[in-house]
N, CA, C and O atoms as a printed pandas DataFrame, in Angstrom:
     atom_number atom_name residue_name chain_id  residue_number  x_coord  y_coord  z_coord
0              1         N          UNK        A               1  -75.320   61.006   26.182
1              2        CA          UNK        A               1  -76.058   61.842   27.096
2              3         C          UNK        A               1  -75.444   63.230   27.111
3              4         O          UNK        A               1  -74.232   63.330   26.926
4              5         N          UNK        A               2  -75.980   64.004   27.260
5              6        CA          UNK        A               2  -75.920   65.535   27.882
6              7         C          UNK        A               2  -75.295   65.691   29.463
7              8         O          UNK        A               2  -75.806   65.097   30.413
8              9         N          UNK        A               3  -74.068   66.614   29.598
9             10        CA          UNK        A               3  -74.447   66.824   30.702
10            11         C          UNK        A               3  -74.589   67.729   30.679
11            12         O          UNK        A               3  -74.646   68.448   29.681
12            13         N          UNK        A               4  -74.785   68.254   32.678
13            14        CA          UNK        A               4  -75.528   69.477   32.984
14            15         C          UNK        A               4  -74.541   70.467   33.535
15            16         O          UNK        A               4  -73.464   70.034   33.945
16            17         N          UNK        A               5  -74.753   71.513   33.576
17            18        CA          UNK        A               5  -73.498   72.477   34.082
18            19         C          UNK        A               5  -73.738   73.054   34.753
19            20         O          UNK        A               5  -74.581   73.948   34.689
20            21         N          UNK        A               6  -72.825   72.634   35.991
21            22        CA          UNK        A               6  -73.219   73.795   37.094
22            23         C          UNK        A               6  -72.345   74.803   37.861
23            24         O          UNK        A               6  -71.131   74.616   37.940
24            25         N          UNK        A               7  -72.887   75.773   38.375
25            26        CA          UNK        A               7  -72.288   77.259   38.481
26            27         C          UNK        A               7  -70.879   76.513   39.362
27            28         O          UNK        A               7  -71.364   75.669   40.116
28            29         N          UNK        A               8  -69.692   76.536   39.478
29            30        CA          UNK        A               8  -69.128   78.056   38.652
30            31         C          UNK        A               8  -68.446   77.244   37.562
31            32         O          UNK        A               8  -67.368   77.651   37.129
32            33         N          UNK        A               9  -69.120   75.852   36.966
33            34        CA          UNK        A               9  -68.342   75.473   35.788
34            35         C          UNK        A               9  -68.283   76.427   34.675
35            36         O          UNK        A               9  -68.757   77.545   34.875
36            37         N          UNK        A              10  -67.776   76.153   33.539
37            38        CA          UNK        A              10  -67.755   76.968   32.526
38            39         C          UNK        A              10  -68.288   75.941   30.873
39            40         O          UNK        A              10  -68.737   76.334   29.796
40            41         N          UNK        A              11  -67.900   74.315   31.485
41            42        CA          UNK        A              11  -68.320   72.866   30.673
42            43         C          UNK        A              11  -67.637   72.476   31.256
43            44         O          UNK        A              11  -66.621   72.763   31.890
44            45         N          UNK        A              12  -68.417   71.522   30.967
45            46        CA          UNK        A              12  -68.163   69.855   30.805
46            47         C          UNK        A              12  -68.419   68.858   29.680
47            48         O          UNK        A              12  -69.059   68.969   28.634
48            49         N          UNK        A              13  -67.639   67.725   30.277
49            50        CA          UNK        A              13  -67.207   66.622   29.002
50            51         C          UNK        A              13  -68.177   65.660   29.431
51            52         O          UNK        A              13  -68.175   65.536   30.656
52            53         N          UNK        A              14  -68.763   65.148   29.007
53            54        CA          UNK        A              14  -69.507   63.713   29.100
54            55         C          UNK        A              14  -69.347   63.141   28.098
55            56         O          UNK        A              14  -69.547   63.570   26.961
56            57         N          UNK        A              15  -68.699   61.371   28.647
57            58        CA          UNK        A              15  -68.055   60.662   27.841
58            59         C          UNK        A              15  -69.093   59.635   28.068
59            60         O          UNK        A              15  -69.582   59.424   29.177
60            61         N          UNK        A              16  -69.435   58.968   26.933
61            62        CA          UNK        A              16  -69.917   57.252   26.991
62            63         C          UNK        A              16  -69.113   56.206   27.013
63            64         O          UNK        A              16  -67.962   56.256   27.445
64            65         N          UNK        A              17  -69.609   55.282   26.593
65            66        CA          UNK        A              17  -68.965   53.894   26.961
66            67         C          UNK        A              17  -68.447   53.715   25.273
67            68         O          UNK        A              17  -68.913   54.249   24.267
68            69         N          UNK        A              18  -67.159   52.626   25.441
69            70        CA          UNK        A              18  -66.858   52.170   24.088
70            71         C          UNK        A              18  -67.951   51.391   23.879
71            72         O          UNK        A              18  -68.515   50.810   24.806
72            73         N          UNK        A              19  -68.458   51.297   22.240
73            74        CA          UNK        A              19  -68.904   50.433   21.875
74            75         C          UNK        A              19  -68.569   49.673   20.349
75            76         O          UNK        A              19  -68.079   50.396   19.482
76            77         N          UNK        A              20  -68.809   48.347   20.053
77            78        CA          UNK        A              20  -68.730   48.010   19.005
78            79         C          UNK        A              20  -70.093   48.266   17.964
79            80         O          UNK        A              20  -71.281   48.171   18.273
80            81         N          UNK        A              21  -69.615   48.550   16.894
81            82        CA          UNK        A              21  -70.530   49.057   15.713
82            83         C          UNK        A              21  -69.732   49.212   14.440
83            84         O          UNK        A              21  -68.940   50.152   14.375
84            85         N          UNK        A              22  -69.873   48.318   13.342
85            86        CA          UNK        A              22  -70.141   48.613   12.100
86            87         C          UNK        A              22  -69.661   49.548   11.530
87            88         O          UNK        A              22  -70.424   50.496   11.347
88            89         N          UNK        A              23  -68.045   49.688   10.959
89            90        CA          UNK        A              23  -67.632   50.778   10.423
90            91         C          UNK        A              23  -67.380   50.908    9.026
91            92         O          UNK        A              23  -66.576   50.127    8.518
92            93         N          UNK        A              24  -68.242   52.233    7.951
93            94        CA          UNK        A              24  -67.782   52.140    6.721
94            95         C          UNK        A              24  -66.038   52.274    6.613
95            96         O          UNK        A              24  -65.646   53.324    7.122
96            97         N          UNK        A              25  -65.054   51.497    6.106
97            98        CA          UNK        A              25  -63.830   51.896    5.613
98            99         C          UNK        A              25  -63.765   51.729    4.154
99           100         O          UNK        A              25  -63.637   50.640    3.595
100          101         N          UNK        A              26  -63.866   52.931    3.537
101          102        CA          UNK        A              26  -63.601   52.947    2.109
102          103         C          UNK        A              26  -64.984   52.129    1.531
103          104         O          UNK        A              26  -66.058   52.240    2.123
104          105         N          UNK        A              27  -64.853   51.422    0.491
105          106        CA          UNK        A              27  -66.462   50.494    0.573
106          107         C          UNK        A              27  -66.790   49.460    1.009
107          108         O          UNK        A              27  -67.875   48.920    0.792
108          109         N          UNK        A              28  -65.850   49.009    1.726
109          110        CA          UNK        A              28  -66.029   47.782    3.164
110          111         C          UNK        A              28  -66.928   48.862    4.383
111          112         O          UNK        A              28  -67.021   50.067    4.618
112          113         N          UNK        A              29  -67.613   47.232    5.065
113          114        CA          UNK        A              29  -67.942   47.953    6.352
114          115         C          UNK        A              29  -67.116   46.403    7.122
115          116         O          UNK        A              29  -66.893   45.231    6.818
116          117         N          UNK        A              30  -66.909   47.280    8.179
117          118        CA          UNK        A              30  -65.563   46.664    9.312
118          119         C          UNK        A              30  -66.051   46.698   10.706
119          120         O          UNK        A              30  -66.715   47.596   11.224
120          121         N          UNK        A              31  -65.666   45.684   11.203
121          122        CA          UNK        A              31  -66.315   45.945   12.908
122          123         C          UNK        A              31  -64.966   47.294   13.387
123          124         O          UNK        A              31  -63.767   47.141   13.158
124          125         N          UNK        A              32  -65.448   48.274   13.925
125          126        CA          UNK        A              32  -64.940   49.128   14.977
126          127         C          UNK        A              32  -65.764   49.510   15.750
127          128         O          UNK        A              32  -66.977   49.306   15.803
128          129         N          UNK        A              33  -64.673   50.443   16.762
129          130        CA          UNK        A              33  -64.948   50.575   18.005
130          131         C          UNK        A              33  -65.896   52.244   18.057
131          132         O          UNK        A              33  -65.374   53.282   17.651
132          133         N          UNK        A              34  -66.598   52.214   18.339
133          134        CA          UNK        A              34  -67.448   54.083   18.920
134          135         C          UNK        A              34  -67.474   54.354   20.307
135          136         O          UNK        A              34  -67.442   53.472   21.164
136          137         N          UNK        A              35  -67.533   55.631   20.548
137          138        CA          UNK        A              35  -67.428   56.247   21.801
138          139         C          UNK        A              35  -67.939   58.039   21.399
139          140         O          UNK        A              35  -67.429   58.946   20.741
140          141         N          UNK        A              36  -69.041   57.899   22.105
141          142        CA          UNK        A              36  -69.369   59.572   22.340
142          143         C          UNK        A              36  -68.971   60.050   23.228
143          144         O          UNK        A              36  -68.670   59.555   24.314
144          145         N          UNK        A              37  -68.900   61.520   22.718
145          146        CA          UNK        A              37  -68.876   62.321   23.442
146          147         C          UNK        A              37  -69.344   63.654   23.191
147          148         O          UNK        A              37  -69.582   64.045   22.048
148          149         N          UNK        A              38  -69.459   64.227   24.013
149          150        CA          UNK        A              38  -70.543   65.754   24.255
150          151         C          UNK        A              38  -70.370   66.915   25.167
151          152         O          UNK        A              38  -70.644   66.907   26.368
152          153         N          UNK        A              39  -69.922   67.851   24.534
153          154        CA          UNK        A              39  -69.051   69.060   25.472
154          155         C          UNK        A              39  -70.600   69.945   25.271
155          156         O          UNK        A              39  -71.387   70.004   24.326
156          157         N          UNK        A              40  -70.589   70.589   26.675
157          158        CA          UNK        A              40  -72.157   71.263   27.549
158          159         C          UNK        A              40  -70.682   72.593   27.826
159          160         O          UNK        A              40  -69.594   72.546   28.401
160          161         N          UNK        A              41  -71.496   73.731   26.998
161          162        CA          UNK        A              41  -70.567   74.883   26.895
162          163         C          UNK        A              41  -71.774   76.002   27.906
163          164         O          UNK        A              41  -72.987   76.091   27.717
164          165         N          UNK        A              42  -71.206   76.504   28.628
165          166        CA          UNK        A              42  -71.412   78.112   29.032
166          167         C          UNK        A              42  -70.951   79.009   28.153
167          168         O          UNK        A              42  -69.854   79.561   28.242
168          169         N          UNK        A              43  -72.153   79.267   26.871
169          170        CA          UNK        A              43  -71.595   80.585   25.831
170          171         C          UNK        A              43  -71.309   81.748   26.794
171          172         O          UNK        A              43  -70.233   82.170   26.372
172          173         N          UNK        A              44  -71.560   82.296   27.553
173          174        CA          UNK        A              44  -71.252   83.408   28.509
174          175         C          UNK        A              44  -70.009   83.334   28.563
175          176         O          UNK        A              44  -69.467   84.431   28.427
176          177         N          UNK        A              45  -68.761   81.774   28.830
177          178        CA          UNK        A              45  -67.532   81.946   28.859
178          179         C          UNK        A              45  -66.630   81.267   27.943
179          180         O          UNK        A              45  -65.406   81.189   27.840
180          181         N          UNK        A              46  -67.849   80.700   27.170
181          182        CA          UNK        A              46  -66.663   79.430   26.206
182          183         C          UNK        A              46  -67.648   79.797   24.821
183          184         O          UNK        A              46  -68.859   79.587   24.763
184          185         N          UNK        A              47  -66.977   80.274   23.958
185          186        CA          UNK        A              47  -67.542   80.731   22.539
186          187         C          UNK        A              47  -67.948   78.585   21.509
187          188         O          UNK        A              47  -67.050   77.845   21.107
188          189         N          UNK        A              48  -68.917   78.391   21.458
189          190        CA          UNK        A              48  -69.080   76.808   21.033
190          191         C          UNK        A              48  -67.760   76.894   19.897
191          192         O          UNK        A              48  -67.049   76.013   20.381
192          193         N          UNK        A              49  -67.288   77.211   19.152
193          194        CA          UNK        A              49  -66.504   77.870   18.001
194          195         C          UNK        A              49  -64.967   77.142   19.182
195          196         O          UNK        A              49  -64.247   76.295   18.653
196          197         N          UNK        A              50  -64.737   77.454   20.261
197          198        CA          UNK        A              50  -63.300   76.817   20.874
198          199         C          UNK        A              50  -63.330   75.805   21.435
199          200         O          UNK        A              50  -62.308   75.150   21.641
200          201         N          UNK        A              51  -65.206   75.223   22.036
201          202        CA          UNK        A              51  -65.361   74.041   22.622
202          203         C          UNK        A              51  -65.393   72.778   21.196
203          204         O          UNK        A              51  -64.985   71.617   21.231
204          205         N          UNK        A              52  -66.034   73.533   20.023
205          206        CA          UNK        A              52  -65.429   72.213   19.045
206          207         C          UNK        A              52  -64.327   71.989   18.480
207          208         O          UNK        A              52  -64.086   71.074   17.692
208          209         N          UNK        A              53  -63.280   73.197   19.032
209          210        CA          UNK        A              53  -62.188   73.359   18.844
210          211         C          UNK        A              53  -61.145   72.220   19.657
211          212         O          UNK        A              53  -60.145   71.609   19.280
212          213         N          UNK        A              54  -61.600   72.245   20.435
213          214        CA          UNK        A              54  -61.392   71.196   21.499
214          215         C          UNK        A              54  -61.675   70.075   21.712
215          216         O          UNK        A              54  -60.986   69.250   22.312
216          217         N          UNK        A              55  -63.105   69.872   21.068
217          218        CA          UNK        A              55  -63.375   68.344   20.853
218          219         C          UNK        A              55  -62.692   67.422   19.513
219          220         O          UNK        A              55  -62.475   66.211   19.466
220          221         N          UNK        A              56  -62.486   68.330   18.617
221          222        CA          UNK        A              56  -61.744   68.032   17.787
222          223         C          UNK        A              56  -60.039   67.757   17.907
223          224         O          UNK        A              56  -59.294   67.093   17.187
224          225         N          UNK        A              57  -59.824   68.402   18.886
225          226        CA          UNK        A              57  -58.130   67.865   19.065
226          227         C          UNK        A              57  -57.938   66.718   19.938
227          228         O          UNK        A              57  -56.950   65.992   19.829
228          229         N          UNK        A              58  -59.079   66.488   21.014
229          230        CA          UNK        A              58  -59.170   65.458   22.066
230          231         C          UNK        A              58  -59.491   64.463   21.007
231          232         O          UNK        A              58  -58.673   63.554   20.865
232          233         N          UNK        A              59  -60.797   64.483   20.050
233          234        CA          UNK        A              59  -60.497   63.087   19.309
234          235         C          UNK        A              59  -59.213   62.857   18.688
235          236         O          UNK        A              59  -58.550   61.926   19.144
236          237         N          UNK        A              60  -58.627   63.693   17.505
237          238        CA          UNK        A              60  -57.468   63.932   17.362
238          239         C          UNK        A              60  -56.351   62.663   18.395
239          240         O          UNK        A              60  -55.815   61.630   17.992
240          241         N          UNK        A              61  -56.337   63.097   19.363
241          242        CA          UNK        A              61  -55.469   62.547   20.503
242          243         C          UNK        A              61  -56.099   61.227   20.447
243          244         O          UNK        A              61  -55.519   60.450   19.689
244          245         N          UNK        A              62  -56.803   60.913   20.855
245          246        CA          UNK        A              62  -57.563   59.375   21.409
246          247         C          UNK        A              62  -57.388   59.042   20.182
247          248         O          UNK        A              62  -56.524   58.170   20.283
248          249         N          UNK        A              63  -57.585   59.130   19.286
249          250        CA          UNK        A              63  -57.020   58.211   17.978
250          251         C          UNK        A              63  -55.443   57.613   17.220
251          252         O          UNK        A              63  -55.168   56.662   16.488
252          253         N          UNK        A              64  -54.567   58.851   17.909
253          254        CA          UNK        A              64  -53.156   58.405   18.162
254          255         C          UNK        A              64  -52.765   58.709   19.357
255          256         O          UNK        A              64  -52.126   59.761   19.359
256          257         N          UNK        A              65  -52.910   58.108   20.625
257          258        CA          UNK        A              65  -52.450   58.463   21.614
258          259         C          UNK        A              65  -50.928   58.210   21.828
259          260         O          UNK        A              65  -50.428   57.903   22.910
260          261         N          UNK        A              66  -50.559   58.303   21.185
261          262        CA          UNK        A              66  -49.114   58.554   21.239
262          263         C          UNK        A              66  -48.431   59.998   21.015
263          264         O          UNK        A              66  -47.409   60.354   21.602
264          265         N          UNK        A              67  -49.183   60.818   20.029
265          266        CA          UNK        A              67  -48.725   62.753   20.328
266          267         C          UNK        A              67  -49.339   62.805   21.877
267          268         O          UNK        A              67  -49.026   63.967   22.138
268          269         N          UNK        A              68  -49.729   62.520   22.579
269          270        CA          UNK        A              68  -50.084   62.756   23.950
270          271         C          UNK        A              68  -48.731   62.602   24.571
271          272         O          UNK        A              68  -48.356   63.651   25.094
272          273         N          UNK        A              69  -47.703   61.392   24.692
273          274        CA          UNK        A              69  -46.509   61.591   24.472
274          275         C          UNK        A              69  -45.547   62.609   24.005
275          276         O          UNK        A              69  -44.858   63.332   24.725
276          277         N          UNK        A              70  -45.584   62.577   22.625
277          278        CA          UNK        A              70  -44.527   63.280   21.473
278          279         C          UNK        A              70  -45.292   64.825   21.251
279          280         O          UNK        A              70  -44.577   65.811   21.069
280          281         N          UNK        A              71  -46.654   64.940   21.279
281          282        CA          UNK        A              71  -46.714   66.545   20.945
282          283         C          UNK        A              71  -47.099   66.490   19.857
283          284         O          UNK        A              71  -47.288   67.524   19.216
């Protein structure tokens, strides 16, 4: 889903639910886990260019949550 943004946000994160689904690894497909998500940017204060900047390090993180720890 989308969310909606309201004044004086600048975004928001809307997260879904984990789900199981069917993952290609290499030329196997493998049960893993999915989870969306969807950053709702105010271009007026957030250039989309730093909000996928951002969605990209948060997955980043959730995939080794352990630099959330270590850095």
């Amino acid at each position: 889903f989308s969310a909606v943004i309201n004044p004086p946000e600048g975004a928001i994160l809307a997260v879904g639910q984990v789900r199981d689904e069917p993952v290609v690894s290499g030329d196997r497909v493998i049960p893993g886990k999915r989870m969306g998500m969807t950053l709702s940017c105010d271009h007026r204060v957030i250039d989309g260019a730093v909000g996928a900047a951002f969605l990209s390090e948060l997955r980043a993180l959730l995939d080794r949550p352990m630099r959330i720890l270590t850095g």
